[in-house]
MARLOLUM-931983 format. One record per residue (C-alpha): residue number from 0; y, z negated, x negated; residue in one letter. Coordinates in Angstrom, 2 decimals. Layout:
N
  lumgu       py       pz       px  fimar
    NUM        Y        Z        X      A
...
//
This chain:
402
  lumgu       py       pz       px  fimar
      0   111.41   -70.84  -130.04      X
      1   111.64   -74.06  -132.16      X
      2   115.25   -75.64  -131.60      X
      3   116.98   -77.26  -134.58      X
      4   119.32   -80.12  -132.80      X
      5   122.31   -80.67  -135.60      X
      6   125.41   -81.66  -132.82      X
      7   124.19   -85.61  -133.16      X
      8   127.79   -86.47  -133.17      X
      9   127.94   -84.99  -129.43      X
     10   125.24   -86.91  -128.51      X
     11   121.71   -88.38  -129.37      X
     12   118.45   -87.92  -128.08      X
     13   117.19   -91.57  -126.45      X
     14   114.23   -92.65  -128.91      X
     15   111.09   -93.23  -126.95      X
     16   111.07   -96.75  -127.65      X
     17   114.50   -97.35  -125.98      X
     18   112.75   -95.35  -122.93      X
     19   109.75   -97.82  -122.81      X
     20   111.89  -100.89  -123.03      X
     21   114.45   -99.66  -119.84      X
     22   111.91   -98.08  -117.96      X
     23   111.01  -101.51  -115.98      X
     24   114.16  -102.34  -115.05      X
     25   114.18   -99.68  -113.04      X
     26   111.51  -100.28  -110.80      X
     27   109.33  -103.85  -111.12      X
     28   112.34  -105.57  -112.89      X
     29   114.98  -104.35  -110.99      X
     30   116.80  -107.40  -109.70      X
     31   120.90  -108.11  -109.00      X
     32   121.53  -110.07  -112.36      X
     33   124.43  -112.02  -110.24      X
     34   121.62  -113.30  -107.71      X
     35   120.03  -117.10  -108.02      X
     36   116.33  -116.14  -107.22      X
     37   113.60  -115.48  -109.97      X
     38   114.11  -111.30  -109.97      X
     39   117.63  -111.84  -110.60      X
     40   117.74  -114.92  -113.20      X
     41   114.90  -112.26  -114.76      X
     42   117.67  -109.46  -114.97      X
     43   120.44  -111.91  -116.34      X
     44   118.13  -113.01  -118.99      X
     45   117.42  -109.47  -120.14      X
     46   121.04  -108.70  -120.23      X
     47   122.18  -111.74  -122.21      X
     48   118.81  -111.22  -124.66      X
     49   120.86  -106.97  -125.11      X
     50   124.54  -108.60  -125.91      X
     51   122.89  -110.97  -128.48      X
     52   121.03  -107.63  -130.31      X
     53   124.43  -105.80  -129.74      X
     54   126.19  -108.40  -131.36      X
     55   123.93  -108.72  -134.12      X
     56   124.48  -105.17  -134.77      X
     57   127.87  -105.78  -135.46      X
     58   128.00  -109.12  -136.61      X
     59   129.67  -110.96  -133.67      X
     60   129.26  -113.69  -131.13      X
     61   126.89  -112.74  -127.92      X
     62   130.01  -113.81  -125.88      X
     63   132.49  -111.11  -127.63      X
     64   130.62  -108.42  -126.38      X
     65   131.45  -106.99  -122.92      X
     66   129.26  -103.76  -121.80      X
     67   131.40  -101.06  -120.32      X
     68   130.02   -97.71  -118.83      X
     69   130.95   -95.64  -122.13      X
     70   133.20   -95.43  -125.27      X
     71   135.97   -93.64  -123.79      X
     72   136.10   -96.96  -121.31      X
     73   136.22   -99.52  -124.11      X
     74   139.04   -97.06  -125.80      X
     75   140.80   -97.29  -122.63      X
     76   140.31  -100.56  -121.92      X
     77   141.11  -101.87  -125.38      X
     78   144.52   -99.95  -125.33      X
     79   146.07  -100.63  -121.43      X
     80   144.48  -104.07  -121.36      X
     81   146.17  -105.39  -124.77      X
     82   149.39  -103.17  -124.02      X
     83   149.52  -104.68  -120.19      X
     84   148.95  -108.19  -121.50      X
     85   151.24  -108.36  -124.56      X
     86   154.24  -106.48  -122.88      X
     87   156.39  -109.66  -123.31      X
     88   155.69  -109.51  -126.67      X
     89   156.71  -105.87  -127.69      X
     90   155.73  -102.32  -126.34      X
     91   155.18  -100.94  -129.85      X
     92   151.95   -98.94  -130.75      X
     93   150.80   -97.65  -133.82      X
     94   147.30   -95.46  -133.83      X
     95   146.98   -92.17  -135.85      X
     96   146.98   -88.33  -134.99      X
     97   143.28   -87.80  -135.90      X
     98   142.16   -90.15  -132.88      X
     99   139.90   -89.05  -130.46      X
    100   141.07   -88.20  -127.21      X
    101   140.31   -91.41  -125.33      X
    102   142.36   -92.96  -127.49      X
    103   145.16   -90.57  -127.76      X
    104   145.71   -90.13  -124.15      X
    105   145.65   -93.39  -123.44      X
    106   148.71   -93.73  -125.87      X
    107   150.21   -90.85  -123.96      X
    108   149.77   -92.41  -120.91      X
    109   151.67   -95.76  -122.39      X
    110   154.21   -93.73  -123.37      X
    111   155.30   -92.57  -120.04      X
    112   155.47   -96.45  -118.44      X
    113   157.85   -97.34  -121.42      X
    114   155.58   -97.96  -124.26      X
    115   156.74   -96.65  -127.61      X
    116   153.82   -95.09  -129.80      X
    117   153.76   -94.08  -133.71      X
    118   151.41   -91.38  -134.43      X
    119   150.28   -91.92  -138.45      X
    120   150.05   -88.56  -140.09      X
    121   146.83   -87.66  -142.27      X
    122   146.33   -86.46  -145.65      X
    123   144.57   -83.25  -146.38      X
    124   141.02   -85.39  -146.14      X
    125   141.34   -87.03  -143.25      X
    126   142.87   -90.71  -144.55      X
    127   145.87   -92.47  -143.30      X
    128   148.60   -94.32  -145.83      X
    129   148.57   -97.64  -145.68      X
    130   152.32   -97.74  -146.83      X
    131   152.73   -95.46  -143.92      X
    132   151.07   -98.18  -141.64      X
    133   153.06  -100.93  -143.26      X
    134   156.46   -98.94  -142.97      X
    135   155.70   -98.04  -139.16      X
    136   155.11  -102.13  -138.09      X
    137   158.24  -103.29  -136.23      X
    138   158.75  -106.73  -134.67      X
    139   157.97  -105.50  -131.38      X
    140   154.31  -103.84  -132.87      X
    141   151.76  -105.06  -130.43      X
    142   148.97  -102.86  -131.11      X
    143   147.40  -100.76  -133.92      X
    144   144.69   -98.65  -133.21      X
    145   143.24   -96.81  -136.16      X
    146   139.50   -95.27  -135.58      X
    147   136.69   -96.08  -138.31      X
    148   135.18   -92.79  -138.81      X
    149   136.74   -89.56  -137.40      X
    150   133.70   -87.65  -134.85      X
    151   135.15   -84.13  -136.23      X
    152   135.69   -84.46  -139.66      X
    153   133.85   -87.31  -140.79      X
    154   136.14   -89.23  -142.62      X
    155   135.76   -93.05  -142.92      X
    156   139.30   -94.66  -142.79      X
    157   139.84   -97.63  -144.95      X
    158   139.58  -100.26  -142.54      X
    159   139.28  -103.48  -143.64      X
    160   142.16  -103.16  -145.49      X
    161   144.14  -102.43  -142.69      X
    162   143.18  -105.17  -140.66      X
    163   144.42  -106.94  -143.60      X
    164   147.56  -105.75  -143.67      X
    165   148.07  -105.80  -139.44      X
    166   146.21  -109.79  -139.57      X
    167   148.87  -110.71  -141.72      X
    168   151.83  -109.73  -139.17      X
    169   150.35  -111.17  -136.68      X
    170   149.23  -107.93  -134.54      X
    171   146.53  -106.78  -132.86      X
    172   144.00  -104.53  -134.20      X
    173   141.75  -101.93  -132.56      X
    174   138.93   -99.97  -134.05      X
    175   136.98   -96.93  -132.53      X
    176   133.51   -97.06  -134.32      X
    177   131.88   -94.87  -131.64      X
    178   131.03   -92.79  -134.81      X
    179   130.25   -95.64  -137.40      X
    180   127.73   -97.30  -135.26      X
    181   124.25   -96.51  -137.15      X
    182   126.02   -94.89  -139.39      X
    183   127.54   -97.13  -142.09      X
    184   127.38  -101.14  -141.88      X
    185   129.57  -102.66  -138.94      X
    186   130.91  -106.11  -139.09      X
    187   133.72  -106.91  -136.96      X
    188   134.52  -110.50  -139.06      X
    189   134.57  -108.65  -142.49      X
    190   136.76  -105.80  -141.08      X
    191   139.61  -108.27  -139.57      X
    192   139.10  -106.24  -135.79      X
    193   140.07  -107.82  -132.98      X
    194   138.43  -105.16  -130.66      X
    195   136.23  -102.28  -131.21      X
    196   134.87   -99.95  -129.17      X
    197   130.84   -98.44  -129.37      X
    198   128.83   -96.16  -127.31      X
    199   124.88   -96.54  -126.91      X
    200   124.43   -92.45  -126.74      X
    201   125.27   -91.94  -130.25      X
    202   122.44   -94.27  -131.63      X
    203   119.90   -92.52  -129.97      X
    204   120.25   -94.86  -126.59      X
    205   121.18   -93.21  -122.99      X
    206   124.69   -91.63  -122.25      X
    207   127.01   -94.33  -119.49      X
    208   126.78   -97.06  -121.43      X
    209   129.16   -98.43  -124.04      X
    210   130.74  -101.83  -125.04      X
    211   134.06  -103.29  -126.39      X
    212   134.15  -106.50  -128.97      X
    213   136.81  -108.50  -127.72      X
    214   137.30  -111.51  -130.33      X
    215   137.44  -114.99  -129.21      X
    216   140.87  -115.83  -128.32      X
    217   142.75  -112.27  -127.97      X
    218   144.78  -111.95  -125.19      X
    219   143.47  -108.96  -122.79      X
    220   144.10  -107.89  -118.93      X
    221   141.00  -107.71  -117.06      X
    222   139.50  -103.76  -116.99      X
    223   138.06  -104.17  -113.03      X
    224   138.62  -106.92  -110.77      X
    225   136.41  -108.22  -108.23      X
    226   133.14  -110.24  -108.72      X
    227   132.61  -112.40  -111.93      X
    228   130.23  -110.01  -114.10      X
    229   131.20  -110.38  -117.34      X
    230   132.96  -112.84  -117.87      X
    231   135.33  -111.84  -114.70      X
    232   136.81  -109.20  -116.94      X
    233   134.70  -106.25  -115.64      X
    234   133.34  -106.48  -112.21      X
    235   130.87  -104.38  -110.86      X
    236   127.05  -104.95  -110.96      X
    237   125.55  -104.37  -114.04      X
    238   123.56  -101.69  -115.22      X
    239   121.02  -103.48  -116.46      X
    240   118.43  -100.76  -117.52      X
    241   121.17   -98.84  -119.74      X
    242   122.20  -102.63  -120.79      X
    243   118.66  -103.29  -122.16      X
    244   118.34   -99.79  -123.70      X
    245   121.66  -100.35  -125.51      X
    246   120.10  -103.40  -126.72      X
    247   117.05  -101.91  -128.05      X
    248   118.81   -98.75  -129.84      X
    249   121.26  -101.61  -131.76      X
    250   118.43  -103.64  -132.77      X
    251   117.09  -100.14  -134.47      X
    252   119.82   -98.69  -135.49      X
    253   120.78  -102.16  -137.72      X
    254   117.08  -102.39  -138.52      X
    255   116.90   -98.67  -140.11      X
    256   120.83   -98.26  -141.17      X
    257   120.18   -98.11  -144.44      X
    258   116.95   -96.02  -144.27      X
    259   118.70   -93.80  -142.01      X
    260   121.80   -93.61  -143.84      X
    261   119.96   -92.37  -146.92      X
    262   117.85   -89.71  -144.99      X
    263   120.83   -88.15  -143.26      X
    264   123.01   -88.09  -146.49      X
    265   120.39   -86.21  -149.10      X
    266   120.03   -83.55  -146.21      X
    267   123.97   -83.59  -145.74      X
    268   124.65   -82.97  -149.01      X
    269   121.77   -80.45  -149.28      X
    270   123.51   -78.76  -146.59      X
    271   126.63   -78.79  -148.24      X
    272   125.55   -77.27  -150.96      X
    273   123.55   -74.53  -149.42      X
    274   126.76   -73.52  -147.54      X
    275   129.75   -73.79  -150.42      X
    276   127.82   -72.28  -153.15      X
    277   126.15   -69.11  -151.18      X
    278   129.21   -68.48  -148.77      X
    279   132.33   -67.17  -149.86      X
    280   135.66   -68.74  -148.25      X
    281   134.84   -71.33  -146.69      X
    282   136.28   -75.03  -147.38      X
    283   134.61   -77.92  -146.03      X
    284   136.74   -80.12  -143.70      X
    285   137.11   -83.97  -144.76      X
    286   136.64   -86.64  -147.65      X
    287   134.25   -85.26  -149.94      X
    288   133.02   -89.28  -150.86      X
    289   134.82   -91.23  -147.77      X
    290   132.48   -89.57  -145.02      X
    291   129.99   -90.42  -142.69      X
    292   126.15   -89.48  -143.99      X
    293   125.12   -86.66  -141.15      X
    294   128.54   -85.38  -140.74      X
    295   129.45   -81.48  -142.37      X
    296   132.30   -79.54  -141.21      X
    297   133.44   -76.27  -142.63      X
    298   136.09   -73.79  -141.78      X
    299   135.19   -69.88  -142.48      X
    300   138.00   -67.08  -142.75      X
    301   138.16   -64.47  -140.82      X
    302   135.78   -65.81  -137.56      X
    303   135.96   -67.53  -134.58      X
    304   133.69   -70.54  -134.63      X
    305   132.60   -69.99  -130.82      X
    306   130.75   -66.79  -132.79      X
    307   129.24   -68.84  -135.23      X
    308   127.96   -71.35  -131.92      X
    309   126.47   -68.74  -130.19      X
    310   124.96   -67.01  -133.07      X
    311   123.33   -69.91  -134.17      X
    312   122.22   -70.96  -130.96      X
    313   120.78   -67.66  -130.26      X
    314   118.12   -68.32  -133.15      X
    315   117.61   -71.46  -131.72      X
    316   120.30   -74.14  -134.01      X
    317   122.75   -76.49  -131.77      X
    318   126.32   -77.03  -133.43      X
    319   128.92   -77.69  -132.63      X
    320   132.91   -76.33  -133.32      X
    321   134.67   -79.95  -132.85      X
    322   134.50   -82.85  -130.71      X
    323   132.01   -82.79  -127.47      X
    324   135.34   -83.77  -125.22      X
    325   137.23   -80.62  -126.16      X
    326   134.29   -77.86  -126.30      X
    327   135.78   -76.33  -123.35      X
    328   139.02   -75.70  -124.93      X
    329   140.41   -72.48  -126.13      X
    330   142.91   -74.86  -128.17      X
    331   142.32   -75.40  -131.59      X
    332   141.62   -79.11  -133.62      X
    333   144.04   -81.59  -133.53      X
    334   142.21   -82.90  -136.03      X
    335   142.26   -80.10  -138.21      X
    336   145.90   -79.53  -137.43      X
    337   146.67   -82.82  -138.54      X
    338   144.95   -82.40  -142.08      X
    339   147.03   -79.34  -142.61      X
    340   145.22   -76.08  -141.52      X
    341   146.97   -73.39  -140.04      X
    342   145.88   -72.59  -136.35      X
    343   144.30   -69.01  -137.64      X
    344   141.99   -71.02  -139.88      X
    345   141.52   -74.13  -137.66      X
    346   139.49   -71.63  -134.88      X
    347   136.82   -70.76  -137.28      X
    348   134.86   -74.14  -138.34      X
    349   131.76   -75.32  -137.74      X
    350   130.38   -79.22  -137.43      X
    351   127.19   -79.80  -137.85      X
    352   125.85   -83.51  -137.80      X
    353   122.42   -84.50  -138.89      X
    354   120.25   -86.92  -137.07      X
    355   117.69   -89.42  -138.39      X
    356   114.55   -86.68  -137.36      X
    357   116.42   -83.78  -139.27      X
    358   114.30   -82.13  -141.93      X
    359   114.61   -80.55  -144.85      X
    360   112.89   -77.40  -143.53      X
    361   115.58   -77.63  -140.67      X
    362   118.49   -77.93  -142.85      X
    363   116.75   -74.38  -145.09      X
    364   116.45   -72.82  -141.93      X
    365   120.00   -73.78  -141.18      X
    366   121.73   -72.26  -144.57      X
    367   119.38   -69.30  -144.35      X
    368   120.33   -68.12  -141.49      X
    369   124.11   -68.95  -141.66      X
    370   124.72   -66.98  -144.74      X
    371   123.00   -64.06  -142.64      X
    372   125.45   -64.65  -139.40      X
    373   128.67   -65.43  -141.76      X
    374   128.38   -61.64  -143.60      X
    375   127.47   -60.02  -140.18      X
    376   130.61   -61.62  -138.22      X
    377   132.78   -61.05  -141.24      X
    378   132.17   -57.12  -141.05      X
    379   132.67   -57.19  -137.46      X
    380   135.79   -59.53  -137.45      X
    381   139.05   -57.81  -136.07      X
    382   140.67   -60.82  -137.63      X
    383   142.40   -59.64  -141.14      X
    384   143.87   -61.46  -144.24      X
    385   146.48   -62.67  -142.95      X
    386   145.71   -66.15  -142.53      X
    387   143.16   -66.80  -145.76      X
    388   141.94   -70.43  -146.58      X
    389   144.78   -70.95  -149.12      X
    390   144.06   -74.68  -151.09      X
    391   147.94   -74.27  -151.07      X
    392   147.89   -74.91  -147.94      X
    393   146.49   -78.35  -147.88      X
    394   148.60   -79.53  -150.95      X
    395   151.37   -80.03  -148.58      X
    396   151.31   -83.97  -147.04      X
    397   149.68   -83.02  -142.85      X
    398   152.98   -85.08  -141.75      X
    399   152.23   -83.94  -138.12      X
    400   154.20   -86.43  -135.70      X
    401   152.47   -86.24  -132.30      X
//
């Protein structure tokens, strides 16, 4: 059975070309980068030759870039390490309720060794106020944390011009752009970020690999202490295959951004379209203009979105119901919670996210069949009217303090 892969948010497959260019580092170039000989100067070379294509990616110096084993890592590290360092300063954090998890447990964490955090609510698309941010700063504001494009719903927050207003007080800022990465154009010195966090798995490199942006001058505690791998700020001895591969897939994904871009957003909105005009009840989840180009999530009444998974994957489609991180849960979005849907409603949608080898022929096969597995689940739902998509509903301001 042909499989129709539309969960690239989850995860990418690794492009064969990021596969040739690691490959040797794992068995004739496989060298300590830290030792003096010729194998290891070899490794160190091919390392440094990665941080300058992942800081071209993102428009940043070589020695900004520090290579961590994953996203959730540089989240983590981004929020302890400037929270740990800074204490003197203040133990006030803002961030927002739509975060992803590595971010919002992190806060959580801070919270329970003193540190006070402000959860931003959302509007009904996804977007934070930036009156909301300005009103929330206090003198002892240390950190703000807002992510650049949320992995559920898509939405692209309006960064730059909040690391206007947080550069002018004097504050830190941190960005998650796991999700923007390939997506939409990066670049850390137009965007006013101090850090910000990217993973090499969603731009079709290998999964245990990520890297935080740490600008020249900010004030961080060390993640792991020990030898003097980079920079003495992460010890540990470097994977240098994933390193190079991370490398490669940056170089690519800058090369083809706006190729890729394109592609992803004509079969996005074909997708779109398909769905809202041939299903009834169903709202799609996010800023209609202000969203990333492979990202579509709906919500359908009446149906559990598990259903929808497993009917899909049956005939062979991969979705996905929410974030990779919670697709174990029972528990329903805290991102859609936050934009104002009711739990009842929240349970039934659907994210699918479109990858640069998606087809139009996938994305036909997709609505086809979906329209088929809606009107079957509907007549078998026990679920009644009682908890309808009502626009109502999302007229109301998503003021959910976490």
């Amino acid at each position: 059975m042909k499989r129709i892969y539309l969960d690239h948010a989850a995860t990418t497959p690794v492009d064969p070309a990021v596969v040739e260019t690691m490959l040797p580092f794992f068995t004739e170039n496989f060298g300590n980068p830290s030792s003096v000989y010729s194998e290891g100067r070899a490794a160190k070379k091919s390392i440094e030759a990665a941080r300058l294509q992942v800081a071209q990616a993102i428009n940043a110096d070589p020695r900004e870039i520090y290579f961590t084993g994953s996203g959730s890592e540089a989240d983590n590290w981004a929020i302890k390490g400037i929270a740990m360092k800074n204490k003197s300063k203040g133990n006030h954090i803002i961030t927002s309720t739509i975060e992803h998890h590595a971010v919002l447990h992190t806060c959580e964490y801070l919270e329970k060794q003193g540190f006070e955090v402000t959860y931003l609510p959302v509007d009904k698309d996804g977007l934070i106020s930036l009156e909301d941010l300005k009103n929330a700063i206090r003198k002892e504001t240390i950190l703000v944390s807002i992510m650049f494009a949320n992995n559920e719903i898509g939405t692209i927050e309006p960064i730059k011009e909040i690391g206007e207003i947080v550069k002018e007080k004097g504050i830190i800022f941190h960005t998650d752009a796991v999700q923007a990465l390939g997506n939409i154009p990066v670049d850390v010195k137009d965007l006013n970020v101090d850090l910000l966090s990217i993973s090499a798995h969603k731009i079709y490199g290998p999964k245990g690999i990520g890297a935080l942006y740490i600008r020249k001058g900010v004030p961080i505690d060390n993640l792991i202490h020990g030898g003097a791998q980079e920079r003495k700020k992460r010890a540990g001895t470097e994977n240098t295959a994933e390193i190079i591969a991370f490398g490669k897939a940056a170089e690519m994904a800058n090369d083809h951004l706006e190729t890729n871009a394109n592609h992803m957003k004509t079969l996005r909105d074909r997708l779109i379209k398909g769905i809202m005009d041939n299903i009834p009840q169903v709202r799609l989840n996010g800023h209609p203009e202000k969203r990333l180009p492979g990202n579509a999530n709906f919500c359908f009444d009446y149906i559990e979105g598990e259903s929808i998974l497993l009917s899909l994957d049956i005939i062979g489609i991969a979705g996905s119901s929410g974030s990779a991180c919670t697709s174990g849960s029972l528990d329903p979005s805290h991102v859609l919670l936050a934009i104002g849907l009711p739990a009842g409603v929240a349970h039934g949608s659907l994210r699918l996210t479109i990858g640069k080898n998606t087809t139009t022929e996938d994305i036909d096969y997709v609505v086809e069949n979906l329209i088929q597995i809606i009107e079957r689940l509907r007549k078998m739902s026990p679920i009644n009217a009682d908890c309808p998509i009502d626009d109502a509903v999302f007229e109301k301001a998503a003021h959910h303090q976490h």
